[in-house]
C-alpha positions in Angstrom: 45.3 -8.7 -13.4 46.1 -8.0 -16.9 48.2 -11.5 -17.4 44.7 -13.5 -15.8 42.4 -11.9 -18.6 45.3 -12.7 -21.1 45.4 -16.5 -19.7 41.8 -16.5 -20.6 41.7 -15.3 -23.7 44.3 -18.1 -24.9 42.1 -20.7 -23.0 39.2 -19.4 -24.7 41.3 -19.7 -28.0 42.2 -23.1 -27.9 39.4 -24.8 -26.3 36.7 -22.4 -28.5 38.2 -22.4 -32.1 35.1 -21.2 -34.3 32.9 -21.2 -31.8 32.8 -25.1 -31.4 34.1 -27.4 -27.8 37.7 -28.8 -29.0 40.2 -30.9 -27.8 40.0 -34.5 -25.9 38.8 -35.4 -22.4 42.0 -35.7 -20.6 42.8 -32.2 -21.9 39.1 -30.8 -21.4 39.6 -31.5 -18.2 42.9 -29.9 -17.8 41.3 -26.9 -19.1 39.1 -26.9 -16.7 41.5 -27.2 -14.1 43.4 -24.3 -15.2 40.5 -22.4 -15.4 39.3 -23.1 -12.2 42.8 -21.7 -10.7 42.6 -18.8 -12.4 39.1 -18.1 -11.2 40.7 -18.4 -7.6 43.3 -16.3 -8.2 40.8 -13.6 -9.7 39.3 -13.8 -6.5 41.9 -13.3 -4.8 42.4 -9.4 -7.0 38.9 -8.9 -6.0 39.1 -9.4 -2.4 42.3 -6.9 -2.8 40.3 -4.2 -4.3 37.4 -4.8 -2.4 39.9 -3.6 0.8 41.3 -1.2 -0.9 37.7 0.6 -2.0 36.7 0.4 1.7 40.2 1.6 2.7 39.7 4.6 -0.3 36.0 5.4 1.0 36.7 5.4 4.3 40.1 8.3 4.4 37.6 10.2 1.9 34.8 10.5 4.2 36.4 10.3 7.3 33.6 10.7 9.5 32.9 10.7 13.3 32.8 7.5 15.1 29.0 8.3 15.4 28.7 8.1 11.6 31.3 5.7 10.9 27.9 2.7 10.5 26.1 5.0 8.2 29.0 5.2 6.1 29.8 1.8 6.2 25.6 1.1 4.8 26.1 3.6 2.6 29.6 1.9 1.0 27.7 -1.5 1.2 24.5 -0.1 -0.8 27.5 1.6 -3.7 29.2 -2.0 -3.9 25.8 -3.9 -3.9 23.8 -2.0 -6.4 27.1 -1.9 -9.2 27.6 -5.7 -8.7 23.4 -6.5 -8.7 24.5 -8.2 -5.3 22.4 -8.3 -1.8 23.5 -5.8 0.7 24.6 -9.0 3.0 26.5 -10.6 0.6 27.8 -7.1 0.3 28.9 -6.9 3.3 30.2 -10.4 4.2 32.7 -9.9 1.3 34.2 -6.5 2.6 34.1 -8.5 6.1 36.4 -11.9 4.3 38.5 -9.2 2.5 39.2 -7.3 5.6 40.2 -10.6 7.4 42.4 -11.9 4.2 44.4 -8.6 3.9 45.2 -7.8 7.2 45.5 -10.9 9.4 45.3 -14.2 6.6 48.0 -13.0 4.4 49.5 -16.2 3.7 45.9 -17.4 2.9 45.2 -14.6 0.5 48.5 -15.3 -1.2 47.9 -19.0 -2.0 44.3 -18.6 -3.1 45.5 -16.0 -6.0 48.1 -18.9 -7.0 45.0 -20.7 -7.7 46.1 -23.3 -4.6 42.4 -24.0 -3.4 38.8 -22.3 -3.8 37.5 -19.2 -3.1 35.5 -21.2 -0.5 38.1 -22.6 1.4 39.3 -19.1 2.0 36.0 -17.9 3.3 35.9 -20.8 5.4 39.3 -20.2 7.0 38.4 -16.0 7.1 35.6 -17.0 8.8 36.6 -19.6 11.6 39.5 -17.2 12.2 37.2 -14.5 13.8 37.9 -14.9 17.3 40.7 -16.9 17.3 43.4 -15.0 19.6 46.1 -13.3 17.8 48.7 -14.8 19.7 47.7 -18.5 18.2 46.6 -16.6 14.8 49.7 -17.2 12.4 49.8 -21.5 13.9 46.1 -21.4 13.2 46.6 -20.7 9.8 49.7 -22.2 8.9 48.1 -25.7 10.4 45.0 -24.9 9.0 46.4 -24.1 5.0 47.9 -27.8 5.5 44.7 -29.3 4.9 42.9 -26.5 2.4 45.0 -27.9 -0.8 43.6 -31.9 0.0 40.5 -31.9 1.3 36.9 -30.9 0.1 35.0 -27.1 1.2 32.8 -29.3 3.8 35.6 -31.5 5.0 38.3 -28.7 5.5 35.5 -26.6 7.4 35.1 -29.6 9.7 38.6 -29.7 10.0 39.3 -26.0 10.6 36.9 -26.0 13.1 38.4 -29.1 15.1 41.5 -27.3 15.2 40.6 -23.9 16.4 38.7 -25.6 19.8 42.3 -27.2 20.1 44.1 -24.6 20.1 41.9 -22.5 22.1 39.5 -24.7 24.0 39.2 -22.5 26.9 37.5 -19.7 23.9 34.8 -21.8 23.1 31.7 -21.5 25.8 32.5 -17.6 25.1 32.3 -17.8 21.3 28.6 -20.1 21.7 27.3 -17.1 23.5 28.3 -14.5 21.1 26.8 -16.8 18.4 23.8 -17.2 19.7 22.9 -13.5 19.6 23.2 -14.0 16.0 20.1 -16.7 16.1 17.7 -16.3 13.5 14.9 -17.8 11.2 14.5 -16.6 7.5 12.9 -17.2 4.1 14.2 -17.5 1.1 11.9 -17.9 -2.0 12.5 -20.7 -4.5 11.4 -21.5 -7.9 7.6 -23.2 -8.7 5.4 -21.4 -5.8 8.0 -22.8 -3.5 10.7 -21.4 -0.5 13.1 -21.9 1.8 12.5 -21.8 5.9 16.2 -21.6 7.6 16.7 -21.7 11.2 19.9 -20.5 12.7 19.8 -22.3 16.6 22.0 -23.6 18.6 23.1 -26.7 17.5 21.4 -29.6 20.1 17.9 -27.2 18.9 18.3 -28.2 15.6 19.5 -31.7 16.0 16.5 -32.0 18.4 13.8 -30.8 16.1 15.5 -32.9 13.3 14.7 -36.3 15.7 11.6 -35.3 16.3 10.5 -34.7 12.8 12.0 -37.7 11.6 10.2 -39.4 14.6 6.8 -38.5 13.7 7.3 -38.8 10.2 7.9 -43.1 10.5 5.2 -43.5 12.8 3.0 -41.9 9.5 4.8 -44.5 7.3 1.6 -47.0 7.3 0.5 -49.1 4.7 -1.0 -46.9 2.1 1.0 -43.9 2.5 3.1 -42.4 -0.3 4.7 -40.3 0.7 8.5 -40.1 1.2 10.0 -39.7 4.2 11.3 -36.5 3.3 8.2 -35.4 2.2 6.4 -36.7 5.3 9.0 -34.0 7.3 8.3 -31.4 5.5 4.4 -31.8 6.1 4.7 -32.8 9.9 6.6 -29.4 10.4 3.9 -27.2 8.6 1.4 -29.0 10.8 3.0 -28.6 13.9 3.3 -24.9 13.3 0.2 -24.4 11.0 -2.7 -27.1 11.8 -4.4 -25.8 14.6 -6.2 -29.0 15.4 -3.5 -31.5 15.0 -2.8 -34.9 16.8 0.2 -36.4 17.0 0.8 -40.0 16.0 1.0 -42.6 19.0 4.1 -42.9 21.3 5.6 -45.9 22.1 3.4 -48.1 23.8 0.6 -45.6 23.2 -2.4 -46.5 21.6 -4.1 -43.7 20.8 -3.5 -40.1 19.2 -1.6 -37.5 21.4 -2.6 -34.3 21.7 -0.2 -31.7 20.3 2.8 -30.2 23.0 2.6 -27.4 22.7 -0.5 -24.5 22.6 -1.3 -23.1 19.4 -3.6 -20.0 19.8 -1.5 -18.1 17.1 -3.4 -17.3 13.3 -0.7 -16.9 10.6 -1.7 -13.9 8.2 -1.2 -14.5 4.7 -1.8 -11.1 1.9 -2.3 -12.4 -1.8 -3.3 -9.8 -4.5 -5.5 -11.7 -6.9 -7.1 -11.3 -10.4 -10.6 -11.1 -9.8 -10.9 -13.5 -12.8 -8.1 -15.8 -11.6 -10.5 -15.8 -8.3 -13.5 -17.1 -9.4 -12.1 -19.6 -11.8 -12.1 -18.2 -15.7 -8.6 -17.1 -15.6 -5.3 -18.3 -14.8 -3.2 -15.0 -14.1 -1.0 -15.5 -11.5 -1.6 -14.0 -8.2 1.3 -12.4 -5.9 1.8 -13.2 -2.2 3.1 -10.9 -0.2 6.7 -10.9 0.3 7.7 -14.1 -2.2 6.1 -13.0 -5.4 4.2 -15.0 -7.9 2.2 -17.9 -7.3 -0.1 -20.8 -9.4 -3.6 -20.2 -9.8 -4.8 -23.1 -7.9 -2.6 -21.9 -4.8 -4.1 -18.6 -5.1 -7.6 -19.6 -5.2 -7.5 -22.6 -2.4 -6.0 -19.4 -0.1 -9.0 -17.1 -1.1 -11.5 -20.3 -0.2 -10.0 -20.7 3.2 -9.6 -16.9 4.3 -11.8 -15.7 7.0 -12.1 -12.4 5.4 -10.6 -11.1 2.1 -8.7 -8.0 0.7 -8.6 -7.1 -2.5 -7.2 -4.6 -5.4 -9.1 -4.1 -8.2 -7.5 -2.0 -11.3 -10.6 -0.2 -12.7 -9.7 3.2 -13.6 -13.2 4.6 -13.6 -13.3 4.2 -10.3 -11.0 6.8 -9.4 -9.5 6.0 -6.1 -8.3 8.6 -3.9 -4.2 8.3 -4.1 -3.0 11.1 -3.3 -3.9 13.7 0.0 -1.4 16.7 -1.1 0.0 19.2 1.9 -3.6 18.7 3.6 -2.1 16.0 6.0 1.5 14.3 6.5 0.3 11.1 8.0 -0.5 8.3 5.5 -4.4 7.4 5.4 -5.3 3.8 5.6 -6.3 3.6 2.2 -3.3 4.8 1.1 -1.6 2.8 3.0 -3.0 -0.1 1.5 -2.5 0.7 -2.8 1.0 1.3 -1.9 1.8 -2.0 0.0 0.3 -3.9 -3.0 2.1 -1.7 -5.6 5.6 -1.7 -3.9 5.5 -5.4 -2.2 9.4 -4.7 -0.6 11.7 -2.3 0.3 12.3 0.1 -2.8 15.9 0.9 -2.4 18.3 -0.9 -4.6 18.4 -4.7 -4.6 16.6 -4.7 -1.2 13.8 -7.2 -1.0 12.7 -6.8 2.8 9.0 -6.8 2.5 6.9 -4.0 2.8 4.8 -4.4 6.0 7.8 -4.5 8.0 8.9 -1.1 6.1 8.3 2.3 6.8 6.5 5.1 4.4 8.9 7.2 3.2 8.0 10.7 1.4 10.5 10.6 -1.2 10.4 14.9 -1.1 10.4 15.5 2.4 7.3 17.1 3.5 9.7 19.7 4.9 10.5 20.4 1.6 6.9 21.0 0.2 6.7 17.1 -0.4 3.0 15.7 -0.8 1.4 12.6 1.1 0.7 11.1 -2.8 1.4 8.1 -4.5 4.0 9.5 -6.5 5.6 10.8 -3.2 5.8 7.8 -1.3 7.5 4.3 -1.1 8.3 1.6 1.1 11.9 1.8 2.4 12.8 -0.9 5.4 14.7 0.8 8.6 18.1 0.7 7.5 17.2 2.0 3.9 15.2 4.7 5.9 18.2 5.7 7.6 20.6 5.5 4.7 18.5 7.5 2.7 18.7 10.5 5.5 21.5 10.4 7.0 23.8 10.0 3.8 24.4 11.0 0.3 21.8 9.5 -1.2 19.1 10.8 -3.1 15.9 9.0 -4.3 13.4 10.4 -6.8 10.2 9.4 -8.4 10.2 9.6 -12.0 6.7 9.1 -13.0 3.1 8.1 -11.3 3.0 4.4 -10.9 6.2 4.3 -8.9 9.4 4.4 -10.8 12.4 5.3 -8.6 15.7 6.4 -9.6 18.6 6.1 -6.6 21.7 8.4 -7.3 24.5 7.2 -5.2 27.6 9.1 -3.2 29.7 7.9 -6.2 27.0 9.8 -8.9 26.1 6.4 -10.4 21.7 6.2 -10.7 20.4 2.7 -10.3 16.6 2.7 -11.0 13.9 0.3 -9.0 10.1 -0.5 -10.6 6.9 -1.4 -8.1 5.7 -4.8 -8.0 2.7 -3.8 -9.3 1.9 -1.0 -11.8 -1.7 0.4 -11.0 -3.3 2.8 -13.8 -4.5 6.3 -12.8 -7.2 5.6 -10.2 -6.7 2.4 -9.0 -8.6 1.5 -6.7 -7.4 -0.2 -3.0 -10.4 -2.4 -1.6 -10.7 -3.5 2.1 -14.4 -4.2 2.3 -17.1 -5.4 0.5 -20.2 -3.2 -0.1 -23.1 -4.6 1.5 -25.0 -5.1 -2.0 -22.1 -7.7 -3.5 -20.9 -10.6 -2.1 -17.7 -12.2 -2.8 -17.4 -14.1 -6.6 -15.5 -17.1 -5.1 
């Protein structure tokens, strides 16, 4: 370890003299090189100590079988909120490091010789899981053949070729356990946009990608200008938005078809927006629920097509009940409501699970004298729920509008803020008085 960061300081000598890019092309790019094996090999250390951590946590705790899971989360949460990582990608390293240490050796060797990526590894880590340990060592010693020529996406086609042929007989069995695992997900992008990924079975996907691509050309008519691509993107929000949409003609059809399948479902969208930003004399930014923050336009083209509208407003005069005290452990409605807008996700570190599909936590358990209050509560997601109860640690609020400091097993504290900061009395809005109407 110590020779790597001494490797790098030289690099970072001779390539950085006062602070200024020197040397030619040719050797630039041999810099690179040398720097790019070295960032291998330091993955290869980390994927070491990783193990060994998990190996170290593991004989210190050593619990039951019935707890081993909780302290497993509770190891991923340590790892995750010291590296500012997500819990998965928490745990899909300790997963690859597992694999590399004890069954991969050879693989984990040659990646901390700097002989191919850190991806290449994963790749072969993962396409190993499954593979019967009797073929094991001729999957990877066929496999690490092609890892030092080939590109990440071309050696992953490659890898995967080779495991069906050298255990066809596997594969129907592995297709079922894979699609347990199907999913769909969000992941939220920059500019008021995101990410929609669907994890199906392959024919699914391939499927849906004809179709899309199907309807899409029969929209490329004189006039249109939109891309293609574009044209995909909108065809799929209409199929699973538009409630009144018609499908372009089918071959040899001359008219519009209706759509295939029923509707009958009405998406539910929760955006928290300046009143001002509303009704068109400012340009705050609004926050949708479970992405974050979003143009003005955006938010004010929702509000004009909602069927019914929910609101906070931050006036501190009007003093807003936020807090019950020991009079009642169940959370009231309006309760409920301030502390979705103010939290938005999960509160536990790094978590970003959002907050309708959470649960309430009191903070103090009302066991332990805790109140049903704002500065009691906070959103924590099932598995954060659990962590938080069934190990070592602790979670505290540190002041009114939500602060939360997390101690961990290890005795580190990693603090978490609210979405939203609400002043004393802020007040959570559900319906409008029958005196005032709606300014947009």
């Amino acid at each position: 370890m110590d020779d790597d960061w001494e490797s790098l300081d030289r690099i970072e000598e001779q390539v950085f003299p006062e602070g200024r890019i020197a040397g030619s092309a040719c050797g630039l790019l041999n810099v690179i090189e040398s720097v790019t094996r070295d960032a291998a090999g330091l993955a290869a250390t980390r994927f070491r100590l990783l193990h060994g951590l998990r190996i170290a946590w593991e004989a210190d705790r050593a619990e039951p079988e019935d707890r081993a899971r909780i302290s497993f989360r509770s190891l991923r949460a340590e790892i995750a909120a010291a590296l500012r990582l997500p819990e998965r990608t928490v745990e899909s390293m300790l997963g690859i490091a597992e694999i590399l240490v004890a069954s991969l050796p050879t693989t984990l060797d040659r990646l901390a010789e700097g002989r191919f990526s850190e991806r290449h590894a994963r790749v072969l880590a993962e396409a190993s899981v499954g593979v019967h340990e009797a073929v094991l060592a001729e999957f990877e010693r066929r496999a690490l053949d092609w890892a030092e020529c080939l590109t990440v996406a071309k050696f992953d086609r490659k890898v995967r070729v080779l495991r069906e042929m050298l255990q066809p007989s596997a594969a129907t069995e592995r297709h079922r356990e894979a699609m347990v695992e199907r999913s769909v997900r969000t992941e939220p992008a920059r500019d008021g946009m995101a990410y929609l990924v669907a994890f199906m079975a392959a024919p699914q996907v391939y499927a849906i990608d004809g179709y899309l691509t199907e309807i899409s050309r029969g929209l490329q008519v004189e006039g249109e200008e939109r891309t293609l691509t574009q044209l995909r993107a909108d065809v799929l929000a209409d199929l699973l938005l538009d409630d009144g949409a018609l499908l372009p003609p089918g071959k040899g059809e001359g008219t519009l078809r209706q759509r295939r399948v029923g509707r009958g479902i009405v998406p539910s969208v929760h955006v928290t927006v300046p009143v001002m930003t509303a009704i068109g004399t400012g340009d705050q930014p609004a926050s949708l629920d479970g992405y974050g923050p979003i143009d003005p336009e955006t938010a004010r083209r929702l509000c004009g097509a909602a069927t019914g509208f929910f609101r906070i407003l931050t006036n501190p005069e009007t003093g807003a009940v936020v807090s019950f005290g020991r009079d009642r452990y169940v959370v009231p409605a309006e309760l409920k409501t301030h502390l979705r807008a103010r939290d938005a996700t999960c509160r536990f570190v790094g978590c970003n699970r959002a907050a309708r599909f959470c649960d309430l936590d009191h903070t103090r358990d009302w066991v332990y004298d805790g109140e049903t209050s704002a500065g009691n509560l906070a959103h924590l997601c099932p598995s954060h729920h659990h962590v938080k109860h069934a190990s070592s640690w602790k979670g505290r609020h540190v002041d009114e509008v939500g602060t939360l400091d997390w101690v961990s097993p290890l005795g580190r504290t990693y603090r978490t803020y609210p979405e939203l900061r609400f002043p004393s009395g802020a007040v959570a809005q559900t319906e409008w008085p029958k005196d005032e109407s709606p300014p947009f």
